[in-house]
N, C-alpha and C positions, 0 to 999 in steps of 0.2 A: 730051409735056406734057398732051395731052387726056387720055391714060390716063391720070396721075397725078392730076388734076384729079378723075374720076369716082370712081376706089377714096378718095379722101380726104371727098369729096359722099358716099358709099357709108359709111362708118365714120363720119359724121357722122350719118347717119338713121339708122343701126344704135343709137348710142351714145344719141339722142334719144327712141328709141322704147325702148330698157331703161331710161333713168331714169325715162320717163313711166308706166310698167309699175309702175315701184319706187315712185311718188309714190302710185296709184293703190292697189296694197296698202297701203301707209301710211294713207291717206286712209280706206277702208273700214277696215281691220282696228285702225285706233285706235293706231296702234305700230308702230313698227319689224316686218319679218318675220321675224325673224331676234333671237331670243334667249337669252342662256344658261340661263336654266332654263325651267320647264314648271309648268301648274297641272294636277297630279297628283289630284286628285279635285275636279271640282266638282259637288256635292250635293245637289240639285234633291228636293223634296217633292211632285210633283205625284203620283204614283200609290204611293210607301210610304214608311213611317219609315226604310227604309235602312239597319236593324238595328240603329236607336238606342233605348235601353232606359230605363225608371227606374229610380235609386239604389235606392228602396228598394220592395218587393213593396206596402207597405200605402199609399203615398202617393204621387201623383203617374198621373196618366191622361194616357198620349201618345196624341194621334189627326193624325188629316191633316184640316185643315180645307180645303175649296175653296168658303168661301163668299165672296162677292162682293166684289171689291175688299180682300180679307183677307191673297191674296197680295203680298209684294213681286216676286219673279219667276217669274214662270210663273202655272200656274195652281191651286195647291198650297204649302202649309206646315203645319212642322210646330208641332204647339199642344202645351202640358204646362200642364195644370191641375193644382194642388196646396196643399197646406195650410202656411203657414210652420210651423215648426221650428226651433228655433236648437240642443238638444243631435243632431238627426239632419239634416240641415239637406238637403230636398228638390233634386232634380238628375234628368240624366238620361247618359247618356255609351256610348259605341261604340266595338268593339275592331277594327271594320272595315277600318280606313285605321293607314298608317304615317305616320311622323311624324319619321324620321331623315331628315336635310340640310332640314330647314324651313326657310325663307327667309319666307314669310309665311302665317299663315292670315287669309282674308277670311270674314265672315258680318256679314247680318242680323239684328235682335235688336230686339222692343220687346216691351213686358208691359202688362194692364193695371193696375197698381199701381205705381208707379216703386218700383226693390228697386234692389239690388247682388247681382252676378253673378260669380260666380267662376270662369275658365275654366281647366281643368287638366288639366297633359299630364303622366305618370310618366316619371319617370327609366330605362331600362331594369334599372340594380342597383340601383333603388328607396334610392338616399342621398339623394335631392334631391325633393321635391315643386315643381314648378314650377305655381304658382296666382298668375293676372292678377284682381284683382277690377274691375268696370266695373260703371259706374252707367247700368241702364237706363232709361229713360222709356218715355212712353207711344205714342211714333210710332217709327215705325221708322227706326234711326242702322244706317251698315254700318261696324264696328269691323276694325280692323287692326291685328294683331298681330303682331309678329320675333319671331326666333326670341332677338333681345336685350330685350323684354320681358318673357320667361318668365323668363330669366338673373336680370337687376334684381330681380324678385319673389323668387326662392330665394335672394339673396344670395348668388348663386353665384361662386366668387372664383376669380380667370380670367381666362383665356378659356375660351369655353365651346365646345365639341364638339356641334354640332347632333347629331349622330351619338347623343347620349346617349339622346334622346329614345325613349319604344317606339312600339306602335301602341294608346295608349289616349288619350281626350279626353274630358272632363265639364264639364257647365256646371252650376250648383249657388248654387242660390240662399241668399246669404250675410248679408242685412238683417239688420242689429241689430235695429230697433226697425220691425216691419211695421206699416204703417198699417192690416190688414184681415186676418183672419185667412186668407181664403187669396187666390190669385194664381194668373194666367196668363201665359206668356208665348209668344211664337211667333218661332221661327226661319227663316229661309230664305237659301237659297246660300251652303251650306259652301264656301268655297275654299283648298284644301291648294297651297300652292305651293312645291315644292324644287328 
């Protein structure tokens, strides 16, 4: 009776001290430890552009700004100064990162001119343009995109095959009517999750 008494006292602190372990991951890491997908690039500006380019050679200056209080996270982002445009319509876009089984992309995004922003990822057989437009302002909003908002935008009729996706992303500034003839806008923490 007293050995049974101990192994069951025994399996009870065992069992107490794994949950408390499992609360304690929980607690710190913001989530569950234990998830089915993974964030597959997240994209930090503090020391380069990351091999992100502009649309077009004559328009559009990327630089990494780390002046004071300019970042959202870290200590770095990335800035694209440019002129509007409506028939070449100013952007900047990377062929860096993949983009098949997307489940979500996260980022930061504010400008100083409030515009609309057109976020666009290619179809691999290039049938489908999938372009999200968003309206920025002038503080920083963190937008979230599925991989069922790109769908919606192409009118894609379906179900859709995240799988279509390749590895290309462009943001591309789309204002009809600009308040100013040119614009900034700056980015920070890309997040790819599939």
């Amino acid at each position: 009776m007293e050995w049974t008494r101990r192994i069951l006292n025994f399996i009870f602190w065992v069992a107490v001290t794994i949950g408390s372990i499992w609360l304690l991951i929980m607690f710190l890491g913001g989530g569950f430890p234990f998830t089915l997908s993974t964030t597959d690039a997240d994209i930090r500006f503090d020391v380069s552009k990351m091999g992100w380019q502009s649309l077009l050679s004559d328009n559009g200056l990327m630089t990494i700004t780390r002046e004071k209080n300019m970042a959202k996270v870290g200590w770095g982002c990335l800035q694209f100064d440019y002129k509007f445009n409506r028939k070449r319509p100013p952007g900047f876009y990377t062929t860096n990162y993949g983009f098949e089984s997307l489940i979500s992309l996260k980022f930061w995004m504010k400008a100083r001119n409030p515009c609309t922003v057109g976020v666009r990822l290619k179809d691999k057989q290039e049938e489908y343009e999938f372009l999200v437009p968003l309206q920025v302002g002038t503080k920083w909003h963190q937008y979230i995109l599925s991989a069922q908002h790109f769908r919606d935008a192409a009118n894609y009729r379906g179900k859709l095959d995240a799988n279509r996706f390749g590895g290309y992303i462009e943001f591309r500034d789309m204002t009809a009517r600009p308040p100013s003839k040119t614009n900034t806008l700056w980015i920070d923490q890309i997040e790819i999750r599939r």
